[in-house]
C-alpha positions as CSV (number, residue, x, y, z in Angstrom):
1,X,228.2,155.9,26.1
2,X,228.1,153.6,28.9
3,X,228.4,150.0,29.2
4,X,225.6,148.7,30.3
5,X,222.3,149.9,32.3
6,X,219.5,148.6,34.2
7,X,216.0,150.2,34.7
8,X,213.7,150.0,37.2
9,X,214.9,145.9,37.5
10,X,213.0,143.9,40.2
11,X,213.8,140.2,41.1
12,X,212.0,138.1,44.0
13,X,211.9,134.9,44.9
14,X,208.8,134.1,46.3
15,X,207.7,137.1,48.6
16,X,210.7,138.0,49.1
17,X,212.2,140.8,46.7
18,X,215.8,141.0,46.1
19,X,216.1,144.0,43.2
20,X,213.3,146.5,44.1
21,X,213.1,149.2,41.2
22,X,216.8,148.9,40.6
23,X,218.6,151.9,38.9
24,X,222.1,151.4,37.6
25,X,224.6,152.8,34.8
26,X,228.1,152.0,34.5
27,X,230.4,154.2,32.6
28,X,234.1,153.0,30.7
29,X,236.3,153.7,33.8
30,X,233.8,152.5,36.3
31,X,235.2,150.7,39.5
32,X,232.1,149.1,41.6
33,X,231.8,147.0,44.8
34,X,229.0,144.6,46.0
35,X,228.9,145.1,49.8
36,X,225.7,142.9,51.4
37,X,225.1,140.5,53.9
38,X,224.4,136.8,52.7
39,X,220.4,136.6,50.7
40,X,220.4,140.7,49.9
41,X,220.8,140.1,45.7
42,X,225.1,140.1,45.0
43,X,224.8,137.2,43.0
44,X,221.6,137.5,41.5
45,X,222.5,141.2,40.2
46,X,225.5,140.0,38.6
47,X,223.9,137.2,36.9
48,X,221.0,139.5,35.5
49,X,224.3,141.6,34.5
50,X,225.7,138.8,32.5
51,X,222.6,137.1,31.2
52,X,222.7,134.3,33.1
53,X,219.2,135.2,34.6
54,X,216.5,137.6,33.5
55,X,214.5,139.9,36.2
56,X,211.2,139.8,36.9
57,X,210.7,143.3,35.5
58,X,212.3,146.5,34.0
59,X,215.2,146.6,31.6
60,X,219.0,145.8,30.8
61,X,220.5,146.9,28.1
62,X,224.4,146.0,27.3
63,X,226.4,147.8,24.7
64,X,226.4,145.7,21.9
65,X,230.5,144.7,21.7
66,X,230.5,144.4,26.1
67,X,232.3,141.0,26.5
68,X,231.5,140.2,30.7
69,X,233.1,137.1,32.3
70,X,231.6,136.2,35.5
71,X,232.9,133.5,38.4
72,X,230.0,131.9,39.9
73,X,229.8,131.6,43.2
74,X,229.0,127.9,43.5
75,X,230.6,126.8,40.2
76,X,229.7,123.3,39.1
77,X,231.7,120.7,40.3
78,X,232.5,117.3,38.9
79,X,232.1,114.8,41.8
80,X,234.6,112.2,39.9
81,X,237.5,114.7,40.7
């Protein structure tokens, strides 16, 4: 059973798409790299993956006990500290 899948996911912003018809499944086991240059959808994808941020269209689907933890790039800072 895998862990989590996406089908067919789009995201844009604007006119610009990011996730064009996106296709992914990963299996218990699986070890995956984002590789892309700076604006081509790392972070976006791993927000959709978490929930963070829904696509513009297709589907997600998480199995129901998948615990994620995710590191935002720009995490929010306190400007006191």
């Amino acid at each position: 059973m895998p862990l989590l899948t996406l089908q067919q996911v789009s995201l844009a912003f604007g006119h610009v798409p990011l996730l064009d018809h996106v296709d992914l499944v990963v299996e218990p086991g699986d070890k995956i790299a984002l590789i892309g240059r700076n604006g081509t959808g790392k972070s976006s994808l791993l927000r959709i993956l978490c929930g963070e941020q829904r696509p513009d269209d297709g589907e997600l689907w998480r199995k129901p006990d998948l615990r994620l933890a995710y590191v935002p790039q720009e995490p929010p800072l306190d400007p006191e500290h």
